[in-house]
N, C-alpha and C positions, 0 to 999 in steps of 0.2 A: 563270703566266708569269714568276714569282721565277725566282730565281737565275741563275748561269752561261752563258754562250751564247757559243761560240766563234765569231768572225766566218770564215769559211769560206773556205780557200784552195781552190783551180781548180786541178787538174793538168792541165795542157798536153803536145802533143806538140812537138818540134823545131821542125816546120812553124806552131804557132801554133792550131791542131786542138785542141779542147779529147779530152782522155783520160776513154774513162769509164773505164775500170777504174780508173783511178788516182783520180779522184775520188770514186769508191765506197770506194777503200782509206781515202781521208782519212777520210769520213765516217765508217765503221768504229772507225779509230781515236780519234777525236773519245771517240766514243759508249762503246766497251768499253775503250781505254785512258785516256782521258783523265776520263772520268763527266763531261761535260758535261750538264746541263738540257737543251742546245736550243742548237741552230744558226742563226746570222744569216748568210742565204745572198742573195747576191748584192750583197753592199758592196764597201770597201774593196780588202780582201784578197783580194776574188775577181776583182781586176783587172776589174770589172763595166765599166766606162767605157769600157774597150776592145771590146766585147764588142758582135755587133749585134743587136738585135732576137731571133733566134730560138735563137741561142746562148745569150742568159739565160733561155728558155725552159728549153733543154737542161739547164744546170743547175741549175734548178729541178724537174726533173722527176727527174734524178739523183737528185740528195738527196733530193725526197720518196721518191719510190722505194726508195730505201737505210734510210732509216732510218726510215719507216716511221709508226708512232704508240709508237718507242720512246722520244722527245726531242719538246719542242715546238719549233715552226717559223719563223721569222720573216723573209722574202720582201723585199729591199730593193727596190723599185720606181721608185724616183727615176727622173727622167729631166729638162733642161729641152724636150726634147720631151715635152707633155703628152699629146697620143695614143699615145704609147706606151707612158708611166705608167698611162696607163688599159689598155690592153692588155695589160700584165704584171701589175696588179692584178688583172684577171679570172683571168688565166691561173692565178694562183697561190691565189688562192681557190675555183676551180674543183679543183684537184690537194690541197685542203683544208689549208692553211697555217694555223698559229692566229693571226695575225697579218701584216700587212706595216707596212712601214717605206719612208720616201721622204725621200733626203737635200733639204735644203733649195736649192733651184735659184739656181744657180750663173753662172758669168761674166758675164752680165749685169747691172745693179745693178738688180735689180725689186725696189719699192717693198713695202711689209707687206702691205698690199690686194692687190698681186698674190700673193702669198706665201699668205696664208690663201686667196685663192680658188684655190691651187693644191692645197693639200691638202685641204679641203672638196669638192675636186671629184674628186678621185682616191677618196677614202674613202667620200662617198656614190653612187660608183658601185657597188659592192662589197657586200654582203652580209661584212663584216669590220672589223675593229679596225686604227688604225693609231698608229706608233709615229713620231715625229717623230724625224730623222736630222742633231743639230745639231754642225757638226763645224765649227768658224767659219775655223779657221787655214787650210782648203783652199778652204772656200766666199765667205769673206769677209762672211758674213751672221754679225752676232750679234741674238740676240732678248732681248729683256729678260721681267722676270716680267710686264707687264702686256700684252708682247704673247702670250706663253706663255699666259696666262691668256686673252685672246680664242679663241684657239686652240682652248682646252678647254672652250668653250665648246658647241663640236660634242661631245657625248657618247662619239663611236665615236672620236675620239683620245684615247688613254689613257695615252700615254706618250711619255717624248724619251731617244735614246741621245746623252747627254753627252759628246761628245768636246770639252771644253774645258779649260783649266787653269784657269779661272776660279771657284776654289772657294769666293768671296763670292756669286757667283751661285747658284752648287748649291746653296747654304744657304739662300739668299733662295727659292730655286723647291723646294725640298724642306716649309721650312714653309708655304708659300703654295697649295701642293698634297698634301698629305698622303695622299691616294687616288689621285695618279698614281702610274704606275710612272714609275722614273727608275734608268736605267742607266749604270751608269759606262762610261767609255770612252776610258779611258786608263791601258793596265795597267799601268804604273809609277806609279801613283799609285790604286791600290787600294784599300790601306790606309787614308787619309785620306775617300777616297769613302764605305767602308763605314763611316767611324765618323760620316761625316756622314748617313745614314742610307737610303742608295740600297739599291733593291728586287733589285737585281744587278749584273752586269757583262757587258759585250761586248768581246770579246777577241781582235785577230791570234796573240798567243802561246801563247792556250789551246789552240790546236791541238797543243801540245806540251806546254805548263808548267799545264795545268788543274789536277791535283790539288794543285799549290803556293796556285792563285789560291785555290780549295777552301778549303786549309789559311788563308789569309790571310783571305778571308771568314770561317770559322767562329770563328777564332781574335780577332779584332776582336769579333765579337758575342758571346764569352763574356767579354772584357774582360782578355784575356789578350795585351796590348797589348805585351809585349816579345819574347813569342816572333813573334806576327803580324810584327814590326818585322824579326824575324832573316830568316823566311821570306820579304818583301817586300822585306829588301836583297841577298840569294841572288837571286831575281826579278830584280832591277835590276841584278845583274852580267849576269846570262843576257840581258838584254835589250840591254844596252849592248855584251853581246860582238856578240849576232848585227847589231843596226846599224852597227857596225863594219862588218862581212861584208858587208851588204847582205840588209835585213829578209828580204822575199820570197825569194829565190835561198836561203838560208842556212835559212828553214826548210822551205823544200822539202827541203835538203837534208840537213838533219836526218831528216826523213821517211824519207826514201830509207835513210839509216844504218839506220831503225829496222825496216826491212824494206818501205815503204807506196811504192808507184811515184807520188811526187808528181809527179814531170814536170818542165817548164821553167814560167819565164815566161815571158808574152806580149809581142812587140814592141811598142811602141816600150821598154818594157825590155831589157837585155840577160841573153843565156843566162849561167849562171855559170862562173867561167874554173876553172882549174884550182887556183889560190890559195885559191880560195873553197872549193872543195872539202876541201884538204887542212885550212883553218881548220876548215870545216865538221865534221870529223871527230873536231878537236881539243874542239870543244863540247861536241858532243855528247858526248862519252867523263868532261869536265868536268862536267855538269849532269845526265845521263840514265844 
């Protein structure tokens, strides 16, 4: 469950209709152009929160589908509705996911005790492994290593996707746990992740820029810290052009340049105007 794992964008139709073909293409390209490890399907980037109940099925069964036992798999299940966390956990370890994942439950301010009993309860429903989904700037939950460490106390969680900038922390939960996995999750800040000594990364730009993150991974662990640095600020232009643009819309539409029918986004986002497109074009022809 090392390495790589693109967090998995959703090609949409006009209407808001998820596209399979087009999310079979994503996958695809992920997998044969991009050499990703393994796809984290149904997070951020898959506009998942928008998404009802049987539509993250749909995508879930896409992507197993698609890719098959060529990539390992990892099934974000969050929800603060807990019967339906439990419901998508089944779901997706029944379609054999090597793992799920459940962001830490959100808008409401529930207390730790609710928190661990939330994912103890979703995990030990499951015949499966689960990957803690700690992302604090959206959630507003940050966990510390001693509640991390309650945590881990359950055997079948085995890991947390790091999306914080808080790189005192990484360090403190990387020694403190030495036999979790722990994924970085914030690809403009790779470099520093990998040299702190995370087991991979989860990534919205890998969908595109994999073989860069690839290079910046390998290139840190053989200690070859100035090219890593060249390849992670090339990364950091590419990243800062497409926010510019507008993350999602921009690398769909990257995709799309590259031949892959990514689609639209989902409302309450907006579809991409015509500016975006022609930037888009400009990127891509820039980076790709």
């Amino acid at each position: 469950m090392k390495g790589l794992f693109s967090a998995l964008l959703v090609s949409f139709d006009k209407d808001g209709s998820i596209n399979e073909k087009g999310l079979r293409e994503i996958v695809r390209y992920n997998i044969d152009v991009c050499k990703v490890d393994g796809l984290y399907v149904g997070g951020s980037t898959g506009e998942n929160f928008m998404l009802s109940t049987e539509e993250k099925k749909e995508v879930f069964r896409i992507a197993r589908d698609e890719a098959k036992d060529s990539v390992k798999l990892i099934a974000q299940v969050g929800s603060i509705n807990l019967k339906e966390a439990l419901d998508l956990a089944k779901y997706a370890t029944d379609l054999g996911y090597n793992a799920i994942s459940a962001v830490t439950p959100f808008y409401y301010k529930f207390d730790f005790e609710e928190i661990k009993n939330y994912y103890n309860t979703i995990v030990n429903s499951v015949d499966n492994k689960m990957i803690i989904y700690s992302i604090p700037f959206l959630t507003g939950v940050n966990l510390s290593v001693d509640q991390f460490r309650e945590l881990f106390e359950n055997e079948k969680i085995i890991g947390i996707k790091f999306t914080a900038g808080d790189f005192y922390l990484l360090e403190r939960v990387r020694k403190a746990f030495p036999d979790k996995l722990i994924y970085s999750g914030f690809d403009e800040m790779l470099l520093p992740a990998v040299a702190l000594g995370v087991d991979g990364a989860i990534g919205s730009t890998y969908n595109l820029n994999g073989v860069r993150a690839r290079q910046i991974f390998d290139l840190v662990k053989e200690g070859r810290l100035k090219e890593a640095n060249e390849v992670q600020s090339l990364t950091n232009d590419f990243i800062s052009d497409v926010i510019d643009n507008g993350l999602y819309n921009t690398l769909k539409l990257i995709l799309q340049e590259k031949g892959v029918d990514a689609g639209y986004c989902r409302a309450p986002f907006k579809h991409h105007t015509e500016k975006q497109i022609e930037r888009s074009k400009e990127i891509a022809s820039k980076y790709f």
